[in-house]
C-alpha positions in Angstrom: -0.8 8.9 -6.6 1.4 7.3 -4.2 4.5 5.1 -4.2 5.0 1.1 -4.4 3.4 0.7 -1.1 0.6 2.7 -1.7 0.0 0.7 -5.0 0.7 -2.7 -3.2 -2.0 -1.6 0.1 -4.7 -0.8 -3.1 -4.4 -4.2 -4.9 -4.3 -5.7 -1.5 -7.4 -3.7 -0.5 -8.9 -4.7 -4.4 -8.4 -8.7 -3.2 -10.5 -8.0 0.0 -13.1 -6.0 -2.0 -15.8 -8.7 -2.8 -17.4 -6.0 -5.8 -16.2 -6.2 -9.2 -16.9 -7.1 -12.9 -18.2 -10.4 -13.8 -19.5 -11.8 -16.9 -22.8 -11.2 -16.0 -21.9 -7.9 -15.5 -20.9 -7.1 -19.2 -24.1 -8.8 -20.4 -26.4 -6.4 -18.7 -24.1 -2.9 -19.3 -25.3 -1.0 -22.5 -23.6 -2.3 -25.8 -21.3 0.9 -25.8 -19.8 0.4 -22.3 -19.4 -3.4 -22.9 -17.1 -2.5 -25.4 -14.8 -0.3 -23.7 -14.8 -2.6 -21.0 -14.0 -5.4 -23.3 -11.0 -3.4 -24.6 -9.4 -2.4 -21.4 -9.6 -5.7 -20.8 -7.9 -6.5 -24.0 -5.5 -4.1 -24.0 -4.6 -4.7 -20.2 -5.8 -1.1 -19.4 -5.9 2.2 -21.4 -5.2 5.8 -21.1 -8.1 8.2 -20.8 -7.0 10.2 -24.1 -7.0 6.0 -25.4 -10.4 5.9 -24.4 -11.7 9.0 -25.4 -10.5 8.3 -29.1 -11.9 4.8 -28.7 -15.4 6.1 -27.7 -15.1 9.0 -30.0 -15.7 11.8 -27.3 -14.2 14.4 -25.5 -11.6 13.7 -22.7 -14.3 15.3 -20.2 -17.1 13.0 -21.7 -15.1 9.6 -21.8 -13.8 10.3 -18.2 -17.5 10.7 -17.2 -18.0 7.1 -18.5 -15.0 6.0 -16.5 -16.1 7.5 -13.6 -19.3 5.7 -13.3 -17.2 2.1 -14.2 -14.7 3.1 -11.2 -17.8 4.3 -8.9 -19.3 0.4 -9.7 -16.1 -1.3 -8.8 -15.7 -2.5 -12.7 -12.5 -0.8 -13.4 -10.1 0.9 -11.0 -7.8 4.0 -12.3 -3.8 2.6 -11.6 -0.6 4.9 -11.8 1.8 3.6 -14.7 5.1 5.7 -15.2 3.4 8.5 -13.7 0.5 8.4 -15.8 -2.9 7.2 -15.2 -4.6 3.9 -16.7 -8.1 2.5 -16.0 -7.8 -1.0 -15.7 -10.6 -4.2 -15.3 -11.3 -5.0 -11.9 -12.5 -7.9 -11.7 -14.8 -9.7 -8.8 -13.7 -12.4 -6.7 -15.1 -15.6 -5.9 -16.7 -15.2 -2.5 -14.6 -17.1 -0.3 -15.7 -20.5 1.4 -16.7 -19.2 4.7 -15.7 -20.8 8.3 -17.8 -21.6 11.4 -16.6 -18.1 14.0 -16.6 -20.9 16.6 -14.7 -23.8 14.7 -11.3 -22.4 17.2 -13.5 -22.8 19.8 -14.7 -26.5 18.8 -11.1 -27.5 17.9 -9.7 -26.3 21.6 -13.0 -28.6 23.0 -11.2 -31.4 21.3 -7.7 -30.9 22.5 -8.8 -30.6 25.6 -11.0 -33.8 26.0 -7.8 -36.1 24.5 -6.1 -37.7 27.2 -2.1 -36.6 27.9 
């Protein structure tokens, strides 16, 4: 895991990544994984060993479940004080999309006003 930058370049790369948990998203997951989700999202993130005791499992087992939330963009793994933490990701709103030719319309209007 890398250093400030690193972390700062992966929440900036999370903003630009349209994929991520939405409600809808919990309603359809089995009862068991809405859970967990619903705790890390409590709990602002949890520890794997946190999780495993939570789910009532192995370490390997729970980090299989993790693994399969990470692989589906729900939660992303984050390095806190050298340790790591699975944490919600959550969607974003698809943004409001603008015409690829609006700079092109706007220059066609500058250049028909009179000087």
């Amino acid at each position: 895991m890398g250093g400030i930058f690193d972390r700062l370049q992966d929440d900036l790369d999370a903003r630009n990544n349209k994929k991520g948990l939405s409600p809808v998203d919990l309603l359809d997951m089995p009862p068991d994984l809405a859970d967990l989700v619903n705790q890390i999202i409590r709990k602002n993130g949890m520890k794997l060993e946190d999780v495993a005791n939570n789910l009532n499992q192995s370490q390997e087992e729970a980090k299989q479940a993790l693994e399969k939330l990470v692989d589906k963009g729900y939660i992303r793994r984050v390095e806190v004080k050298k340790e790591v933490w699975y944490k919600a990701q959550f969607g974003r709103k698809a943004d409001k999309v603008v015409s690829d030719n609006i700079w092109s319309k706007l220059d066609n209007i500058f250049k028909d006003e009179p000087e």
